[in-house]
ZAVO-244952 format. One record per atom (N, C-alpha, C): z, y, x; atom name; residue number from 1; residue in one letter; chain. Coordinates in steps of 0.2 Angstrom, whole numbers. Layout:
N
       w       v       u   marba   tilo   lodo   marti
       Z       Y       X      CA    NUM      a       A
...
//
This chain:
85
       w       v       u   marba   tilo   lodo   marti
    -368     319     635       N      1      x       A
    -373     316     640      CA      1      x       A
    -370     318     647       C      1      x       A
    -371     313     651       N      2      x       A
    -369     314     661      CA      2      x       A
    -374     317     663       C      2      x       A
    -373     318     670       N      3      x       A
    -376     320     673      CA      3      x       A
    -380     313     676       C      3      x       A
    -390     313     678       N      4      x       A
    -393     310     679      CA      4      x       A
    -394     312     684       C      4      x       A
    -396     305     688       N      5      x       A
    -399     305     695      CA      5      x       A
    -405     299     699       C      5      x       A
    -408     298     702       N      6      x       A
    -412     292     705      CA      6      x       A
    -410     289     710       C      6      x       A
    -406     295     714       N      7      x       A
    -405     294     720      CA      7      x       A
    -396     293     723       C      7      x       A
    -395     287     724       N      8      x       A
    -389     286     725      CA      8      x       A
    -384     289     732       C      8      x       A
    -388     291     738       N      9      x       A
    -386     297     739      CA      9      x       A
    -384     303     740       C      9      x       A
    -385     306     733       N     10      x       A
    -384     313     729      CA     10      x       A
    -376     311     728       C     10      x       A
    -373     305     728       N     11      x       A
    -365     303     726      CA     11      x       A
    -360     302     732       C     11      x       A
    -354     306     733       N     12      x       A
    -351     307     737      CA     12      x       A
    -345     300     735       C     12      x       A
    -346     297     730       N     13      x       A
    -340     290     729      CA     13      x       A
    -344     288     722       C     13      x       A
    -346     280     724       N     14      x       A
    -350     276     721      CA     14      x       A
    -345     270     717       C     14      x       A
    -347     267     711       N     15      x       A
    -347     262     708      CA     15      x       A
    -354     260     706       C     15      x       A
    -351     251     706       N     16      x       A
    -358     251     704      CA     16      x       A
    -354     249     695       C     16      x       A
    -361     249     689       N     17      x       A
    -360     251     685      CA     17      x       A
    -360     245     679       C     17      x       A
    -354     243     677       N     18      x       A
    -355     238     674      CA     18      x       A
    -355     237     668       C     18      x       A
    -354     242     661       N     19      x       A
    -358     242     656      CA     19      x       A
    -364     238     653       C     19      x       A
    -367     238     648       N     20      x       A
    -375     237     648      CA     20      x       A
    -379     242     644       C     20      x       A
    -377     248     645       N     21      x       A
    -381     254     644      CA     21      x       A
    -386     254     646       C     21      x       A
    -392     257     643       N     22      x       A
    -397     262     645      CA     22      x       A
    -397     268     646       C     22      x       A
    -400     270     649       N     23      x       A
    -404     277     647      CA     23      x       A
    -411     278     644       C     23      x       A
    -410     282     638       N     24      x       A
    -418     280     635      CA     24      x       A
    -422     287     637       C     24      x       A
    -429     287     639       N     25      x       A
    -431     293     643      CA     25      x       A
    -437     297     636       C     25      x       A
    -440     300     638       N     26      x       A
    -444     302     633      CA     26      x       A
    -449     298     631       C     26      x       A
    -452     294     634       N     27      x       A
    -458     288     631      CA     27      x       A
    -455     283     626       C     27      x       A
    -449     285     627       N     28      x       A
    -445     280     624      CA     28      x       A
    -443     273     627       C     28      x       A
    -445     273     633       N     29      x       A
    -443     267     638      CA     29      x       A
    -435     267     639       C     29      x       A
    -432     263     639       N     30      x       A
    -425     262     641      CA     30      x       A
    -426     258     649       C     30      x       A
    -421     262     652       N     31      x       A
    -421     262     660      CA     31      x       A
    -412     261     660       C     31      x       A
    -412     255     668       N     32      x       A
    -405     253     667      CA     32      x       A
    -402     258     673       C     32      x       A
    -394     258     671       N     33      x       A
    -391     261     676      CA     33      x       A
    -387     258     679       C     33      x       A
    -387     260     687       N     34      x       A
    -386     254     692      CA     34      x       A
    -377     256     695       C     34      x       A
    -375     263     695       N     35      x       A
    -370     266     698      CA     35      x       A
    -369     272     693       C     35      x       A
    -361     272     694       N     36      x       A
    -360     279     693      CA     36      x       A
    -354     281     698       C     36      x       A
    -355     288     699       N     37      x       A
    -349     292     701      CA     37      x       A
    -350     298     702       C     37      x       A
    -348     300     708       N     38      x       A
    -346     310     709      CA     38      x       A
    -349     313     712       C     38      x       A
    -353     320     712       N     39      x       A
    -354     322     717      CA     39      x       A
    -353     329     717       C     39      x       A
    -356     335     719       N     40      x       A
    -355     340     719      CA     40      x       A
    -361     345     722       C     40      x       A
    -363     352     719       N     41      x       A
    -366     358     720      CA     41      x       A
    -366     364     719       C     41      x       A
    -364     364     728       N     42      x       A
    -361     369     730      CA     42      x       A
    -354     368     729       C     42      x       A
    -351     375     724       N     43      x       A
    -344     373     723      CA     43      x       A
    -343     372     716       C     43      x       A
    -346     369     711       N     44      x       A
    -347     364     705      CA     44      x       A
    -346     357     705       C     44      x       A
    -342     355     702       N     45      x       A
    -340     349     703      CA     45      x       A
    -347     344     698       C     45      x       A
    -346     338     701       N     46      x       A
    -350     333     694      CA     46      x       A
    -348     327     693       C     46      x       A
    -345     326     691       N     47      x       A
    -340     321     688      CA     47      x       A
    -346     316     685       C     47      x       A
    -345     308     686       N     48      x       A
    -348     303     680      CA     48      x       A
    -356     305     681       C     48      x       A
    -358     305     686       N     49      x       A
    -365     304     687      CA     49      x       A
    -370     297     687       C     49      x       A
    -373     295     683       N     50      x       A
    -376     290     683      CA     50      x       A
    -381     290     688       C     50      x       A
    -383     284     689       N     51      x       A
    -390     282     695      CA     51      x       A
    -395     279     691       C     51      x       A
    -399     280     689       N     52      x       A
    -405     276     688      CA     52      x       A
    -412     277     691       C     52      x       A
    -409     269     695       N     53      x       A
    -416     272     701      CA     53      x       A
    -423     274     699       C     53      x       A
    -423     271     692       N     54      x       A
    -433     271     689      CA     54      x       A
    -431     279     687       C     54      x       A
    -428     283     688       N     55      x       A
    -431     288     685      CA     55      x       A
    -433     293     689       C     55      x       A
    -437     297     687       N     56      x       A
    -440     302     694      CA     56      x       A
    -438     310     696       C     56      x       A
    -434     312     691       N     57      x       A
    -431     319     692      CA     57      x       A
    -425     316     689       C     57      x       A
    -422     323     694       N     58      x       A
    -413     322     692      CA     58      x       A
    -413     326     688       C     58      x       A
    -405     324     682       N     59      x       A
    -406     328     673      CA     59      x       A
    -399     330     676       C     59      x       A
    -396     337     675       N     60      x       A
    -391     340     676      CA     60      x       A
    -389     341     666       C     60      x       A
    -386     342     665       N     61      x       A
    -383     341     658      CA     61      x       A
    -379     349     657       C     61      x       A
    -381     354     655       N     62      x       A
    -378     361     655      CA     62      x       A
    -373     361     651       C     62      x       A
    -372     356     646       N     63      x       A
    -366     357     643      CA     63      x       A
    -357     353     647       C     63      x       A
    -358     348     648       N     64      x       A
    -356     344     654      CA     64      x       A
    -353     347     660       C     64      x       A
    -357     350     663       N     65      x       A
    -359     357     669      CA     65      x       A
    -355     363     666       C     65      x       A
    -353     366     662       N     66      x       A
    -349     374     658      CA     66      x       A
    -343     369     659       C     66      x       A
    -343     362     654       N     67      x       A
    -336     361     653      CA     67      x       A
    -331     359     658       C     67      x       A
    -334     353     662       N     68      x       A
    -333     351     668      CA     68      x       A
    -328     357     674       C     68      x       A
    -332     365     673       N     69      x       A
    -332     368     679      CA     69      x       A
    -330     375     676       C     69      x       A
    -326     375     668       N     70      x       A
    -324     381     666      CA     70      x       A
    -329     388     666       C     70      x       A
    -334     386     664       N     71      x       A
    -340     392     664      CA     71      x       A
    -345     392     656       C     71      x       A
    -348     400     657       N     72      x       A
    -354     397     653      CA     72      x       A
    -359     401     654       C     72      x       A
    -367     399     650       N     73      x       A
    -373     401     652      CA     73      x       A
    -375     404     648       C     73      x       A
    -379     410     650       N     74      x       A
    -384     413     644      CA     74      x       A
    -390     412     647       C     74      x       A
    -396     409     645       N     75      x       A
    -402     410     646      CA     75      x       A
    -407     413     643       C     75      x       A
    -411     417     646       N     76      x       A
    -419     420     644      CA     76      x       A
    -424     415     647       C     76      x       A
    -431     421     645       N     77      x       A
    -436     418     644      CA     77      x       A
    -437     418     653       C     77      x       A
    -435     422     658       N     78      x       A
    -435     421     663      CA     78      x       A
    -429     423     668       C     78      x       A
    -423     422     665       N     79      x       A
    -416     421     670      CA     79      x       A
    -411     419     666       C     79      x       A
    -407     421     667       N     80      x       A
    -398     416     666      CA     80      x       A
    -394     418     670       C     80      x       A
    -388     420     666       N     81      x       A
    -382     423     666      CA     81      x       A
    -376     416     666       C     81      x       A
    -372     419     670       N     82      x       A
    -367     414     673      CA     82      x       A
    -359     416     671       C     82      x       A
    -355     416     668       N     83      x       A
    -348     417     668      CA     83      x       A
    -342     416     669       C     83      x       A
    -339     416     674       N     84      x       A
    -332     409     673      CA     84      x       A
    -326     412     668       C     84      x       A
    -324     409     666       N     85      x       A
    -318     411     661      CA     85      x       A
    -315     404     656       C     85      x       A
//
């Protein structure tokens, strides 16, 4: 999975998207995607981010995010552990 977003300004280099994907969200609705490209945070890269403007929060992909950026995550019930290697 990519990273998702709503907001096309969150993309520092934009295409628009020409596929005919959806994204299908948890109600089961399929939502289209208008743009994909790059962005970044902090110093994490994000590669292949999608825009779908209908959607209302942005979906960061943790797996995506480790592999993308040479790292990985441990989490608890209340924090997370970060490692580069």
């Amino acid at each position: 999975m990519d990273h998702v977003s709503p907001d096309i300004n969150k993309l520092n280099i934009t295409d628009a998207y020409t596929a005919n994907d959806k994204l299908q969200v948890g109600n089961g609705n399929y939502l289209s995607i208008s743009h994909v490209g790059s962005s970044s945070l902090s110093i994490l890269k994000l590669p292949n981010v999608l825009i779908v403007p209908k959607l209302t929060k942005n979906l960061l992909s943790v797996s995506k995010l480790t592999n993308d950026n040479n790292f990985y995550m441990k989490f608890w019930p209340i924090s997370y552990f970060v490692k580069t290697g």
